[in-house]
N, C-alpha and C positions, 0 to 999 in steps of 0.2 A: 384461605391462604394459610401455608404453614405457619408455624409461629416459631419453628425454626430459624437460626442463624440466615442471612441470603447470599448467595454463594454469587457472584458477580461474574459476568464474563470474560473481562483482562482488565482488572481494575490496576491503577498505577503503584509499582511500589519501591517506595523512597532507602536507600541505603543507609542512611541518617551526616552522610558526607556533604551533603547539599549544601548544610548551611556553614561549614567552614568558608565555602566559595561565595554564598549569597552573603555573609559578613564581609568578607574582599570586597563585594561592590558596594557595600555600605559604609565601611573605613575609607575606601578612595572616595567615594561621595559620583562611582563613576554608575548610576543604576537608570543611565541612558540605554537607546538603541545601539551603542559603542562601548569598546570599554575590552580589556585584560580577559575575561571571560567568553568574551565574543572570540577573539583573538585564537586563543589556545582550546576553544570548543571545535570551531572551523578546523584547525590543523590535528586534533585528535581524532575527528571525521575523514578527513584525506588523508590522513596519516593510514588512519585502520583496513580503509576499503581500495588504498592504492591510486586513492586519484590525484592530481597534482593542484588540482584548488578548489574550492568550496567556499559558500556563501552562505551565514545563518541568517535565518529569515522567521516573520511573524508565524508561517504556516506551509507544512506540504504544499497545497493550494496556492497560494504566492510563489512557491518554487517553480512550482506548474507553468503559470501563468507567466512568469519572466523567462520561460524555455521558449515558449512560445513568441514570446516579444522578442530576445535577442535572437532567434532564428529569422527575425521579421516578417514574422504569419499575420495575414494582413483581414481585411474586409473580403469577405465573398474567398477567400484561398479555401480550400479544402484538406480536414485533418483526420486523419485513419486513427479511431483509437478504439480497444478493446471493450466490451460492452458487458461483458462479467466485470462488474468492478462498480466500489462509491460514485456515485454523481460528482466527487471532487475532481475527478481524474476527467471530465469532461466540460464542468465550467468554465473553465479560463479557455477553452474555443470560443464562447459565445461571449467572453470580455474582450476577446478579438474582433469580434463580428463575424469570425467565421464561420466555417460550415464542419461538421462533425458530420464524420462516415463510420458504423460502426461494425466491426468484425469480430464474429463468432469464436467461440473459446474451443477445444478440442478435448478429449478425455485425460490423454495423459500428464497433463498441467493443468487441466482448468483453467489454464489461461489459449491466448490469442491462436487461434490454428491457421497457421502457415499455409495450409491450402485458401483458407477462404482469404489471407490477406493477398499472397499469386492470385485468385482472381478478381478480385478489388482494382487491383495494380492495374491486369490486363483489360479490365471495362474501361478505366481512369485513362488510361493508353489510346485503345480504341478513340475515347471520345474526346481527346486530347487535352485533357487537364487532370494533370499527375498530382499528389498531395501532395503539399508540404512540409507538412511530416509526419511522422507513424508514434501515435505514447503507447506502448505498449506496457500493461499492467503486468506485476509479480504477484501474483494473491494470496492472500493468506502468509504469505512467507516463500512461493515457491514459482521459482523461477521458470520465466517461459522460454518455449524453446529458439533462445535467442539464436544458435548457428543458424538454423533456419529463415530467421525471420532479418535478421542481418544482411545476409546472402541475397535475398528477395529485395530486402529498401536499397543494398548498394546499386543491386544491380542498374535498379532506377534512379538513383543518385537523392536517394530522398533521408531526411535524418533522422533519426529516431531519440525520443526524451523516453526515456528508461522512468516508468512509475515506480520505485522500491519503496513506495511509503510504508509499506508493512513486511518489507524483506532485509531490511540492515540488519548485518550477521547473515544471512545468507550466501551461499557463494555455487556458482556452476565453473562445472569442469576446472575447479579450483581457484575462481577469480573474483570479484568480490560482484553481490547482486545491485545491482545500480551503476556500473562502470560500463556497459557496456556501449550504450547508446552515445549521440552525440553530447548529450546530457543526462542526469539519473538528479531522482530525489527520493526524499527520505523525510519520512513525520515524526514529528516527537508529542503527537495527540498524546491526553494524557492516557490512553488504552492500549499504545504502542510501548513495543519489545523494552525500549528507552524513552521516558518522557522528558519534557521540559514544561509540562503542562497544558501550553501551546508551542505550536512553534514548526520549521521545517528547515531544509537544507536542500542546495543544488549546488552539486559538483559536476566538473567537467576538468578531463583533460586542456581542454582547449582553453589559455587562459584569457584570452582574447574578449572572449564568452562572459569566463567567471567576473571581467573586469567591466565589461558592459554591465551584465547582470548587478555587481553591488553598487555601480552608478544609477542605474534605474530605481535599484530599491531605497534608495536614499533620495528620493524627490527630483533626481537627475538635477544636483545643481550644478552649474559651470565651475571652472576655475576664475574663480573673481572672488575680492577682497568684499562684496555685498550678494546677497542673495539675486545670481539670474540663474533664470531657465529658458532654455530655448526646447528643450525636449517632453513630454509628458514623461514623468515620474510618478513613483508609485512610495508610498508610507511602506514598508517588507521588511525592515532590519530588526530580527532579533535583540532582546530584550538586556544586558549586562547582570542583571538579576538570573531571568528564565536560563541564560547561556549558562548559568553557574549549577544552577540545577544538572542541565546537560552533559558537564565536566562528569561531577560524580558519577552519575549514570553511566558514560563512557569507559568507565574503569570496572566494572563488572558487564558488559555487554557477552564477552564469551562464555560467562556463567549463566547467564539469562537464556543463552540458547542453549546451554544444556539443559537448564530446567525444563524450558518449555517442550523440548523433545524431549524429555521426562514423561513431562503429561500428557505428550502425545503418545507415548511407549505403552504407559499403563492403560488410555484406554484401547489403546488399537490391541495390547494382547485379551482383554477382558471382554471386549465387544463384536471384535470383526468375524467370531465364529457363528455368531446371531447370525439366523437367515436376511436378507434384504440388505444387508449391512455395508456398506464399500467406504472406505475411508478414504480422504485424498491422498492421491498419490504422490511419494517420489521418484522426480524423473532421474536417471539413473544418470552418474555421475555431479548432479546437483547435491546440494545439502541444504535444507530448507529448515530456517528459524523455526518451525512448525508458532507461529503467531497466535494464530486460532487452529484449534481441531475442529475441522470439519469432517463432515462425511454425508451420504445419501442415501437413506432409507426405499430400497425396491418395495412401494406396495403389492404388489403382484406376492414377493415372498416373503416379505416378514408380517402381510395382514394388517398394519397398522400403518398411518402417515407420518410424515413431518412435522405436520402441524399441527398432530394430536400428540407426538410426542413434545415437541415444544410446549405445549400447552401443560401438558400431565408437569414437566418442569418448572413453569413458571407458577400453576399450582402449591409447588413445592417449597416456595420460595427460591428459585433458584435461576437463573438468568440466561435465556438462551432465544436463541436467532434464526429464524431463514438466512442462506446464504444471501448476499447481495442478489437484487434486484437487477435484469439486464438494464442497461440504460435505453435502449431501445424500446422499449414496455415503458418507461418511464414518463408521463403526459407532458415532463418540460422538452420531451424529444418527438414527441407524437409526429411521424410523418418523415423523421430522416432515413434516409439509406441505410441498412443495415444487413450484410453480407452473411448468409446462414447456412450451418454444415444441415443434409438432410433432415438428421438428427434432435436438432434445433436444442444442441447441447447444452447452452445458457441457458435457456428457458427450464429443460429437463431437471438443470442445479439448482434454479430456482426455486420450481416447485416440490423439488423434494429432498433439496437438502438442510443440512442441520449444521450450527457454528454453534461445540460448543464448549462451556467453561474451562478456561486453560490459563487461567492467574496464575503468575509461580509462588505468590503467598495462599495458595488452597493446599491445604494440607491432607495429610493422604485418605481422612476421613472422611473429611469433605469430599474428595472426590471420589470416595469407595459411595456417596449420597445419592449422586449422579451413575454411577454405574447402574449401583442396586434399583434404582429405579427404574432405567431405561428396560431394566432385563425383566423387572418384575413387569412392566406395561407392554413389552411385547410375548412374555409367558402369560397374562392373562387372556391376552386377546388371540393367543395359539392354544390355549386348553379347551 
């Protein structure tokens, strides 16, 4: 192992403004799941992305999971979601007891392809049990092709929770990414564009939704002068502390994405002439946070793997990744339906793609670390 500095994948970084806000909730004495910071976090969030309400919560995952409940996706209902993407984006199906259907991602998003989710629809149709609804993933920062795939769930009347955990700041055909569905969320894991260390958000136009949703996440208690419940609730409301963290954060989010598509510039101009080399794409009219730089090494033409190049990095001290695992390949899904282009595109990314270092505190030596090496392990192994 090098004995070098370690160059981390998207590690979290703080503006030094946090604690102006995290002393706010320790002067009011408010550093409950409530509180001034929850407050004005929620509406700097809908404020930014255009939506008319928002809900902070413990986690992405929680956001997920209460899309699902206030849609009332039940026992045995069936849910279409994308299968390039975290295990997070499919758990809260199975906190449902439902069923997860998963569909194939396509080249020029790497996310969800709209052919395979039209014949999803058209089997579901056929056999007369339509889903409930569509989570269709944003990856890495980059928007799917939602006119598409919109167009497809209306037509069937089915709704769609918009995954943006790793696309705030993103926006297609200039609207903001996680607005489009019935519902969208968004992570503030601490590796995400913005953190709050833990934590998530769901917004919806519909405030019908957003107002269900922050009743559930608060234990679903009634209006009464004692604690009843008549409904199962859920522990999900963001922290008064963590939301203060999130403030600051919010106030440089458009500079975060310039950064990162910084680092996505430098290496896409320094590396994408290497043979085998394809980096993800933007789909044209989108503009994507570039979150992680990814890309996918052709062994056929660059002679070397993903896995040897990950490895030659991690070597290095330096921290890098296979893309996400399909969720379908994943043994907690062994055996569900999953809808695949010829291709078998998600698998292809998997096995030979690469996510890597794209912190916007690595500085340009750092990242001149990662280039030089990538080009010196695919020059030795082409000489």
């Amino acid at each position: 192992m090098s004995s070098q500095n370690k160059i981390f994948l998207s590690p979290p970084h703080m503006t030094g403004k946090e604690f102006s806000y995290i002393k706010q909730a320790f002067d009011t004495n408010w550093i409950a799941p409530l509180g001034e910071n929850v407050d004005k976090f929620e509406h700097q969030i809908a404020s930014f992305v255009g939506s008319k309400g928002a809900v902070a919560l413990s986690s992405g995952t929680a956001a997920i999971h209460l899309a699902l409940a206030v849609l009332g996706i039940k026992k045995d209902d069936k849910v279409f979601c994308s299968t390039l993407t975290f295990i997070a984006s499919a758990n809260p199906i199975l906190y449902q007891q439902a069923i997860p259907v998963f569909i194939d991602s396509e080249p020029e998003t790497w996310n969800m392809c709209p052919e395979m989710l039209l014949k999803a629809f058209k089997v579901a149709e056929k056999e007369g049990e339509l889903p409930k609804a569509v989570i269709v993933v944003n990856l890495y920062g980059q928007s799917a092709k939602m006119d598409e795939i919109l167009a497809i769930c209306n037509h069937y009347g089915v709704p769609v929770i918009e995954d943006a955990a790793e696309s705030l700041g993103s926006s297609y055909k200039g609207k903001a990414s996680g607005t489009f569905g019935k519902l969208g969320v968004y992570s503030f894991n601490g590796n995400k564009i913005i953190t709050t260390s833990s934590g998530g958000m769901l917004v919806s136009d519909d405030k019908e939704l957003i107002n269900k949703a922050q009743f559930l996440a608060t234990q679903a208690k009634d209006k009464a002068s004692h604690y009843q419940h008549s409904t199962l609730g859920f522990n999900y409301r963001m922290s008064n502390i963590l939301a203060g963290v999130g403030r600051a954060q919010m106030e440089v989010l458009k500079e975060r994405v310039f950064l990162k598509r910084s680092v996505f510039k430098k290496y896409f101009n320094e590396l994408s002439t290497l043979p085998g080399l394809e980096f993800m794409p933007e789909l044209e009219g989108t503009v994507s946070n570039r979150w992680l730089t990814t890309m996918i090494i052709n062994r056929n033409k660059s002679l070397v793997s993903s896995r040897e190049i990950i490895q030659k990095l991690v070597e290095n001290n330096i921290e890098a990744r296979p893309v996400w695992k399909p969720l379908h390949l994943q043994p907690l899904f062994k055996g569900r339906k999953v809808y695949l282009r010829d291709d078998r595109f998600s698998e292809n990314v998997f096995e030979n793609g690469v996510c890597l270092p794209s912190g916007i505190n690595m500085d340009s030596s750092e990242q001149d670390r990662v280039i030089n090496l990538i080009k010196k392990s695919m020059s030795v192994v082409m000489s």
